[in-house]
DRENDO-1510 file (C-alpha; in Angstrom, 1 decimal, always signed):
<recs>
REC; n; res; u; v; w
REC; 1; UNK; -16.6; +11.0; -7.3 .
REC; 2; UNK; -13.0; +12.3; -5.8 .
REC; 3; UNK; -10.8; +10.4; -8.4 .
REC; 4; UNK; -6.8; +10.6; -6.5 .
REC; 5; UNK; -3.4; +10.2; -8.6 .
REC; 6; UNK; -0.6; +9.6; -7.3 .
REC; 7; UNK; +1.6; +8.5; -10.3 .
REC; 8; UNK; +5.6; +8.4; -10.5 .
REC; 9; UNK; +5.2; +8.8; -14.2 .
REC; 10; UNK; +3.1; +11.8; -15.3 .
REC; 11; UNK; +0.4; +11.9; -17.1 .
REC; 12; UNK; +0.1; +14.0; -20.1 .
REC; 13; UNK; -3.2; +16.6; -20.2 .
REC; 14; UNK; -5.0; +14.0; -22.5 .
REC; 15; UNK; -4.9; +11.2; -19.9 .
REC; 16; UNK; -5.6; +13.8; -17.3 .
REC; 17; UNK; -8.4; +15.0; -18.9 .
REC; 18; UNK; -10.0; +11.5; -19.2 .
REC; 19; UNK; -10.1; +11.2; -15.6 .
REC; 20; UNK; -11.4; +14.4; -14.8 .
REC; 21; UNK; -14.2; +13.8; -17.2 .
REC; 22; UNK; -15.3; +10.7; -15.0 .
REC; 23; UNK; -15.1; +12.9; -11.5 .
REC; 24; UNK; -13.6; +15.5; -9.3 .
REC; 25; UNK; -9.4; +15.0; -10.2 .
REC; 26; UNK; -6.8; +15.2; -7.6 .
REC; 27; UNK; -3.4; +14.7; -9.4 .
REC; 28; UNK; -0.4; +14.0; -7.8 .
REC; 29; UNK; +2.7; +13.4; -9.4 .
REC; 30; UNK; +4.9; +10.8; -7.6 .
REC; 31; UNK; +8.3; +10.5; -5.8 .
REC; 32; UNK; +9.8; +7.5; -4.0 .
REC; 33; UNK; +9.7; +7.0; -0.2 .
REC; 34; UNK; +6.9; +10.0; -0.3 .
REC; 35; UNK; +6.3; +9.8; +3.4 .
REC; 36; UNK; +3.4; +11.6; +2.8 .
REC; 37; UNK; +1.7; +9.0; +0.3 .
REC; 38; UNK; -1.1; +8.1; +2.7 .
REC; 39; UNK; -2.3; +11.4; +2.8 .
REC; 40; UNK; -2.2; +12.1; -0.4 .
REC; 41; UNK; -4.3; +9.5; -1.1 .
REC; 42; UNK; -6.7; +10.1; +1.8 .
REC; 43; UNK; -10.4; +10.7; +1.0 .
REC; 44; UNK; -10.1; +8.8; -2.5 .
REC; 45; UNK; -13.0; +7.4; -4.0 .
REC; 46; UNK; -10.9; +5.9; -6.6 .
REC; 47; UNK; -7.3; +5.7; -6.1 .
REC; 48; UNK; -4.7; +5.5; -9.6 .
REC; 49; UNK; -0.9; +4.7; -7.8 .
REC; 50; UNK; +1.8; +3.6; -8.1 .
REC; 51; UNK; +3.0; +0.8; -5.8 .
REC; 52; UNK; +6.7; +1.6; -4.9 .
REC; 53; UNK; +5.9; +4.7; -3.0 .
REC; 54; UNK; +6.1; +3.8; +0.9 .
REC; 55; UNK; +4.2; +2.5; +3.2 .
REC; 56; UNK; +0.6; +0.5; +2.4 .
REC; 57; UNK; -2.3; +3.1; +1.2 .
REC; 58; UNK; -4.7; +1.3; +2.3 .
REC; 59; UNK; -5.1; +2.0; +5.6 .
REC; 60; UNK; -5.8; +5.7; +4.4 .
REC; 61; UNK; -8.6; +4.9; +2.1 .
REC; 62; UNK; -12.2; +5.6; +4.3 .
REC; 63; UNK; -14.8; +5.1; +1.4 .
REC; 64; UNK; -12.6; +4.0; -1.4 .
REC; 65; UNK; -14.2; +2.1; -3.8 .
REC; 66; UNK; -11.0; +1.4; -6.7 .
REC; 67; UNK; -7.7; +0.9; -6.2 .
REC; 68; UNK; -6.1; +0.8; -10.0 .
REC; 69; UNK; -2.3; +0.0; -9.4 .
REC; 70; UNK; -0.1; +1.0; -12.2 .
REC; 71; UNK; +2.0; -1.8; -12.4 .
REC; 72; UNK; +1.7; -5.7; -12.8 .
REC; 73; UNK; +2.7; -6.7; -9.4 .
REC; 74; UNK; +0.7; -5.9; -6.3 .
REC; 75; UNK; +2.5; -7.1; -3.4 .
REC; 76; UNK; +2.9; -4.1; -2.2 .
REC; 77; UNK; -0.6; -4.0; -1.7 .
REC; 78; UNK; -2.2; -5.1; +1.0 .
REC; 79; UNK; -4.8; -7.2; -0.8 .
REC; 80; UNK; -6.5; -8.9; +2.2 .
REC; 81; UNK; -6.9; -5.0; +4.2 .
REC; 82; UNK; -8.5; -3.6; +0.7 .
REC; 83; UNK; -10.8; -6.8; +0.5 .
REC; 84; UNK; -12.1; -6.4; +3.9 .
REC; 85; UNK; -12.5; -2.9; +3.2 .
REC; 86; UNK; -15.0; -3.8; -0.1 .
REC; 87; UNK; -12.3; -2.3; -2.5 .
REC; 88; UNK; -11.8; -3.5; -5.4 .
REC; 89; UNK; -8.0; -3.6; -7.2 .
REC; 90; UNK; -7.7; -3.5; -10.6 .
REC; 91; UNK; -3.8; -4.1; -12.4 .
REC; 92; UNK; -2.4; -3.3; -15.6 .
REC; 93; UNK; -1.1; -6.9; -16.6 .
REC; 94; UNK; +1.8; -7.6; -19.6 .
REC; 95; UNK; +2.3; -3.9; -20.3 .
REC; 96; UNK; +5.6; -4.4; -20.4 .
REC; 97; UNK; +6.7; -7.9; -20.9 .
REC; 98; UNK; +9.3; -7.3; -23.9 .
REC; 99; UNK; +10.8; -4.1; -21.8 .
REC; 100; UNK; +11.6; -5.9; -19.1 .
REC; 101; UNK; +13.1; -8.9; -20.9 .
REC; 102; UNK; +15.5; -6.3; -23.2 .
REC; 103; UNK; +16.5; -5.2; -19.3 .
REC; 104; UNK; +17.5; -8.9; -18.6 .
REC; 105; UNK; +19.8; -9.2; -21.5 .
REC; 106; UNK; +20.9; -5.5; -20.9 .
REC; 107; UNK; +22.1; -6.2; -17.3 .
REC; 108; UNK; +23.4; -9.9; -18.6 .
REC; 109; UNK; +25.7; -8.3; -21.1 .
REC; 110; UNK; +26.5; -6.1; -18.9 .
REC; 111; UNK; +27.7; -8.3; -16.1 .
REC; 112; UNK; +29.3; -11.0; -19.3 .
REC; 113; UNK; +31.6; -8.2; -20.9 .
REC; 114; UNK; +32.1; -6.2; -17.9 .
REC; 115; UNK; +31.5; -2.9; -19.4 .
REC; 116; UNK; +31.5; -1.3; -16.5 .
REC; 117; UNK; +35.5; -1.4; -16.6 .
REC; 118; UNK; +36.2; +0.0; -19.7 .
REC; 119; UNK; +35.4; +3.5; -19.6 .
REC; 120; UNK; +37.8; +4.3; -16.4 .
REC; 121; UNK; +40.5; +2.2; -17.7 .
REC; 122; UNK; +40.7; +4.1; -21.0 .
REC; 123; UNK; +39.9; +7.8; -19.2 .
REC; 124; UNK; +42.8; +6.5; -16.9 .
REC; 125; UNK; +45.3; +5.2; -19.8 .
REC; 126; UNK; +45.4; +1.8; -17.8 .
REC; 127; UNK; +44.6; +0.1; -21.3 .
REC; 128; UNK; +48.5; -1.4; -22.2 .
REC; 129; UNK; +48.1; -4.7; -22.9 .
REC; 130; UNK; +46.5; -6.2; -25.7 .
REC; 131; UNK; +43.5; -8.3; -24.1 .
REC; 132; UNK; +42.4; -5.3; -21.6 .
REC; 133; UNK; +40.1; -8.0; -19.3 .
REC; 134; UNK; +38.4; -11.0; -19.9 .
REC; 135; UNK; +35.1; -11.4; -20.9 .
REC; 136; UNK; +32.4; -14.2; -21.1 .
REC; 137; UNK; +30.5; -15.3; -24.2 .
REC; 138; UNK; +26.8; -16.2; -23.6 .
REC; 139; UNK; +26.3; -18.5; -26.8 .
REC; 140; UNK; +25.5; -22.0; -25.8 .
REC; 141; UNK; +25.2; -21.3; -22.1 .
REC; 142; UNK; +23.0; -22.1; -19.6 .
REC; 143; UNK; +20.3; -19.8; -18.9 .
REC; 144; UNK; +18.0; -20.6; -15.7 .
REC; 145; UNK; +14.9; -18.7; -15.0 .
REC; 146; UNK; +13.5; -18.9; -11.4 .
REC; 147; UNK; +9.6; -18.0; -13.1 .
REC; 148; UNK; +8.6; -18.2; -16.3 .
REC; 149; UNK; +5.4; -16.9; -16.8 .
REC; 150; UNK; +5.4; -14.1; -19.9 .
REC; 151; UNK; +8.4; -12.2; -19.2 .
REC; 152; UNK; +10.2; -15.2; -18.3 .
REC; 153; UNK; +8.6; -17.0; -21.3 .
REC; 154; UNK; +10.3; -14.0; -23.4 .
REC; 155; UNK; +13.3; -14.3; -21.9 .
REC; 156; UNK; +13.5; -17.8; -23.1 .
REC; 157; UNK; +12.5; -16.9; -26.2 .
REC; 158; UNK; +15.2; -14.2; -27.0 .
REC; 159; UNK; +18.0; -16.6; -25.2 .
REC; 160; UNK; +16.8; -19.4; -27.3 .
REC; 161; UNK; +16.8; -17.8; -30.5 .
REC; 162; UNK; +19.2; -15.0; -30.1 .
REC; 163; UNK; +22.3; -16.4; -28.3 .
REC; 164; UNK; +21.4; -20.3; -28.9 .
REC; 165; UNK; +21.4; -20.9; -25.0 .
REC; 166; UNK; +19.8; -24.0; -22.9 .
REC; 167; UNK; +17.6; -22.6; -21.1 .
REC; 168; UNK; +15.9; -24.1; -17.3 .
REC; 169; UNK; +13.1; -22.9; -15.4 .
REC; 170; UNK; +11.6; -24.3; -12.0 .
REC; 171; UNK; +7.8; -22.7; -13.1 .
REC; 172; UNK; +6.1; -25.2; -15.2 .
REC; 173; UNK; +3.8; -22.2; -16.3 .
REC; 174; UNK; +1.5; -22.6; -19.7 .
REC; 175; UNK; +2.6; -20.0; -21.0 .
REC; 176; UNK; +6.7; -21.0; -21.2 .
REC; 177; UNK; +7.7; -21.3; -24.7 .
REC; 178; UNK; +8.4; -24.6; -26.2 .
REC; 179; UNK; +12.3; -26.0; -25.3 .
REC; 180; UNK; +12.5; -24.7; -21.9 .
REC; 181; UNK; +13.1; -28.2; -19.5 .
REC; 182; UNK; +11.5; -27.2; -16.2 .
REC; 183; UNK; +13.9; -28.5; -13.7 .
REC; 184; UNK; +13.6; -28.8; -9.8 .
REC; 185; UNK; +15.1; -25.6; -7.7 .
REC; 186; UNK; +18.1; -27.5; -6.7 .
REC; 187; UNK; +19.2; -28.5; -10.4 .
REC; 188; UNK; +18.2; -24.7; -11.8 .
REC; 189; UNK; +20.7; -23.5; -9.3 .
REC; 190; UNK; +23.6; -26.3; -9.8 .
REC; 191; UNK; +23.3; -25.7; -13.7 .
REC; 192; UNK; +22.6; -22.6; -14.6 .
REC; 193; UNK; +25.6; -20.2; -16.0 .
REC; 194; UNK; +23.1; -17.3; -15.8 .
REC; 195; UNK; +20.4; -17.0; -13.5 .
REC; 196; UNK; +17.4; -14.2; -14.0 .
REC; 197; UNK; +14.8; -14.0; -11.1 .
REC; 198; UNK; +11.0; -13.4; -12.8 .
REC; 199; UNK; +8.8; -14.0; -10.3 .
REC; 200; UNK; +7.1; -12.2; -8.1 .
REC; 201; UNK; +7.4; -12.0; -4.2 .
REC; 202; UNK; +5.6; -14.2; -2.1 .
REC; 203; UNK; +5.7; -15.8; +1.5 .
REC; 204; UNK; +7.3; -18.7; -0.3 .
REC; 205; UNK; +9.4; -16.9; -2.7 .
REC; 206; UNK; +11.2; -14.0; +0.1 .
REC; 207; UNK; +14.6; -14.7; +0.9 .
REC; 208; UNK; +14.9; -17.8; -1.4 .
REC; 209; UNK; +18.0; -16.6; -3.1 .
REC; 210; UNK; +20.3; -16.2; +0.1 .
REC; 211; UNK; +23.3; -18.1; +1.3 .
REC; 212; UNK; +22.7; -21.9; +1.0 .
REC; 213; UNK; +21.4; -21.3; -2.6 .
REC; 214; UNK; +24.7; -19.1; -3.8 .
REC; 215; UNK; +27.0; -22.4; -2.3 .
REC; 216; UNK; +24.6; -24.5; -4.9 .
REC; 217; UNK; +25.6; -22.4; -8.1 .
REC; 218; UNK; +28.1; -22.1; -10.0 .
REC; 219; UNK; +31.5; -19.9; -9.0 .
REC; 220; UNK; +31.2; -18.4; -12.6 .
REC; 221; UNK; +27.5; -18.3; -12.8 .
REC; 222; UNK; +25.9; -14.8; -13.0 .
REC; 223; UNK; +22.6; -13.7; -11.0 .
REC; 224; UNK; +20.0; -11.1; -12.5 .
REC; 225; UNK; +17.4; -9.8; -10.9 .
REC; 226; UNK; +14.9; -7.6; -12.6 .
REC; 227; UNK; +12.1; -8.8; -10.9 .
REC; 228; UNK; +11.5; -8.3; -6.3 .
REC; 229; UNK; +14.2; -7.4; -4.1 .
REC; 230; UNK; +12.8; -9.3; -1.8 .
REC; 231; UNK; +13.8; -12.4; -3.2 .
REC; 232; UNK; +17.5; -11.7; -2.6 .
REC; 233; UNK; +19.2; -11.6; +0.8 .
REC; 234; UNK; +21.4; -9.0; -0.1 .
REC; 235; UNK; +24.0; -9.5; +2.9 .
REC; 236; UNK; +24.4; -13.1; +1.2 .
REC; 237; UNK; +24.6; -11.8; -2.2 .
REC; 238; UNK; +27.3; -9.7; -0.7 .
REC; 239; UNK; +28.9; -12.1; +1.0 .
REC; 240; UNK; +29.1; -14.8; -2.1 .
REC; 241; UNK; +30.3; -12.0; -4.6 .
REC; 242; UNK; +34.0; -10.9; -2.3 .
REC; 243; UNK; +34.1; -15.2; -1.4 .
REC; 244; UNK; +34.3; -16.1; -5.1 .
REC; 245; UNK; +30.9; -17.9; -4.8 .
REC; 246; UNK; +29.3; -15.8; -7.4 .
REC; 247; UNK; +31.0; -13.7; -10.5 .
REC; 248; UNK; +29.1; -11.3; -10.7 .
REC; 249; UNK; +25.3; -10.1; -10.5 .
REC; 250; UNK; +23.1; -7.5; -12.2 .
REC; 251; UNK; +20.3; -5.5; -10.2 .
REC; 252; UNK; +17.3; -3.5; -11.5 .
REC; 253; UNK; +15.4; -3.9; -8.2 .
REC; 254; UNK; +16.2; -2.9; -4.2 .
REC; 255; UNK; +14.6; -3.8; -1.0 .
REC; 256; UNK; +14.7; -0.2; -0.6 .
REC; 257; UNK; +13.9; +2.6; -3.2 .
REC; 258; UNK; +15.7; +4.3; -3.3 .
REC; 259; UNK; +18.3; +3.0; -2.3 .
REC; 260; UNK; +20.6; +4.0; +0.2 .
REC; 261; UNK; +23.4; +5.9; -1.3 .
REC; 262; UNK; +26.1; +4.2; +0.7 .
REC; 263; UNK; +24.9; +0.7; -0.3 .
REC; 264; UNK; +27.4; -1.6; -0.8 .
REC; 265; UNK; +25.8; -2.9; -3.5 .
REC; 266; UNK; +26.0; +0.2; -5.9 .
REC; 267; UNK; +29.2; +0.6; -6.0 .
REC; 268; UNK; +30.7; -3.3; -5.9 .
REC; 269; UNK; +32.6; -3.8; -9.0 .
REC; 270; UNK; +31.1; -7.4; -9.4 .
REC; 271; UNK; +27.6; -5.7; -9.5 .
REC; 272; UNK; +26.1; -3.5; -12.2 .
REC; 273; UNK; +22.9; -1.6; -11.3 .
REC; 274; UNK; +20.2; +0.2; -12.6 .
REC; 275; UNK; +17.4; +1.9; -11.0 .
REC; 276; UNK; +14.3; +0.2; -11.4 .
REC; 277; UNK; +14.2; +0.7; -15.3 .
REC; 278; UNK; +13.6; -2.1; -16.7 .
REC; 279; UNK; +9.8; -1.7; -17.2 .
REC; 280; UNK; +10.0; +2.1; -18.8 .
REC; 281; UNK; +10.8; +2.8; -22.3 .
REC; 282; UNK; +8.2; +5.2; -23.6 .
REC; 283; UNK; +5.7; +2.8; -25.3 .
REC; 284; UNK; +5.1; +0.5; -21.8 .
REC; 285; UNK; +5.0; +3.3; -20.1 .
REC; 286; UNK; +2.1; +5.1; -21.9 .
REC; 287; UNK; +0.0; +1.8; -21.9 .
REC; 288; UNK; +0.8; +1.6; -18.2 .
REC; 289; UNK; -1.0; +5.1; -18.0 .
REC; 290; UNK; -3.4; +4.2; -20.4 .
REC; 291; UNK; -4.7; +1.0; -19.3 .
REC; 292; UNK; -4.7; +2.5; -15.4 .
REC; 293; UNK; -7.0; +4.9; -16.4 .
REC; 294; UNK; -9.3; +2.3; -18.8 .
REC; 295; UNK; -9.5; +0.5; -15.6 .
REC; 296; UNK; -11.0; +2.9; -14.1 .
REC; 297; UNK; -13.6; +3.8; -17.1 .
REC; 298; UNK; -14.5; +0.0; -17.0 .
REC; 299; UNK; -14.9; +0.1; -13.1 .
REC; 300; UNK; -17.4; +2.8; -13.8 .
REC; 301; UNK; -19.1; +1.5; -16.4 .
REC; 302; UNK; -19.7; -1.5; -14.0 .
REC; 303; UNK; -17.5; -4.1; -16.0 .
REC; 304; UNK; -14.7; -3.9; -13.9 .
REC; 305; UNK; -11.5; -5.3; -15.8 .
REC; 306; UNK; -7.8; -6.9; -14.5 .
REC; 307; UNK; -9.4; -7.6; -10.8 .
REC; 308; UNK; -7.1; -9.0; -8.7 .
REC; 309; UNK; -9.1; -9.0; -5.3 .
</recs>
């Protein structure tokens, strides 16, 4: 049984050992845009990755038999070409539901207080006046969530309780906590003073936030985004920032990763960035590992667990 790793976060000689307890172990650790991804996975019985690699795997995979995707997402999968294939992907779901909410607030702040200003200003000795720039309070705003499924749901929750905001959401998901009005897509973008994408990307979902939804918000409204690039047409979000149709935006996510270093986007001062950290503080990311590897003990053990083909 040839067991293939190819993990952007490494695994310590514990996990490692695990695997190679269950089979032959070919460990890999990670970068992103690895052009070489397919073949690293090539001739995998059972396949551990991570999805944000390059290009599909899965027309690499001859005889696999697992795929156990280290995240919660998997659209950049392709589900349908592993199904047809007979193999079987497993994900590691709500590993890091509270990490990626703290992000949220993190880039919201952020954004609210432009922080981003300060330290230049006082390294500079531009700081002369006695209000250096204008900030925005978050208390009793308006907080809209396109997707509210358990990170969403805890990003109501710490909105709610935390900074006493309203808070909208256009996914009437069971899950949502109590208090969040579900409003059509129109009315979440017309009312909302902050605006956090958590949902994933779909056929119905890409390109959704482009130009004809930014003349719908707010000027002084505030887009986050810590969940799919693809749901953001970037040349829009562009294009609404310098016309005054959006304040300001914070990204955790990029249609490409990395990103092109001379992306306007990195380095608009409207826009604060990070790169794709939102899910990794140290706990979430040692039950990412973990449960990717339980996934596939289970699939062995012929209980297969967190199926999503």
């Amino acid at each position: 049984m040839r067991i293939h790793v190819n993990s952007l976060s490494p695994m310590s000689e514990v996990q490692q050992q695990r695997l190679a307890s269950l089979g032959e172990l070919h460990y890999h650790e990670a970068v992103l845009g690895d052009t070489a991804a397919g073949e690293i996975c090539r001739g995998a019985d059972i396949l551990i990755t991570t999805p944000r690699l390059a290009a599909d795997v899965v027309p690499y995979l001859d005889h696999c038999r697992l795929i156990s995707v280290q995240a919660t997402g998997t659209d950049a999968i392709d589900l349908a070409a592993a199904g047809r294939k007979g193999i079987i992907v497993s994900n590691v779901p709500e590993f890091c539901t509270d990490a990626v909410a703290e992000q949220a607030f993190a880039l919201m702040l952020g954004v609210a207080k432009k922080l981003e200003l300060g330290r230049p200003m006082l390294l500079e000795g531009r700081w002369n006046t006695a209000l250096a720039y204008p900030t925005i309070g978050m208390r009793g705003k308006t907080l809209g969530l396109f997707g509210c499924g358990k990170i969403g749901g805890r990003i109501a929750e710490i909105a709610r309780g935390g900074f006493q905001m309203h808070v909208i959401a256009t996914v009437n998901d069971p899950s949502r906590p109590r208090g969040v009005q579900v409003v059509p897509f129109e009315q979440l973008l017309s009312e909302s003073d902050f605006l956090v994408i958590a949902a994933p990307a779909s056929a119905a979902t890409r390109g959704i936030f482009g130009r004809d939804a930014f003349v719908r918000m707010r000027s002084s409204a505030m887009l986050v985004n810590i969940s799919r690039a693809a749901l953001v047409d970037d040349a829009a979000l562009l294009s609404a920032l310098d016309s005054g149709l959006l304040a300001g935006a914070g990204l955790d996510v990029f249609l490409h990763e990395p990103p092109a270093t001379n992306d306007p986007l990195l380095s608009h001062p409207k826009v604060l960035v990070s790169p794709h950290v939102a899910w990794g503080t140290e706990d979430a990311v040692q039950r990412l590992l973990d449960l990717s590897i339980a996934n596939v003990e289970a699939f062995l053990a012929g209980e297969p667990v967190n199926v999503v083909t």
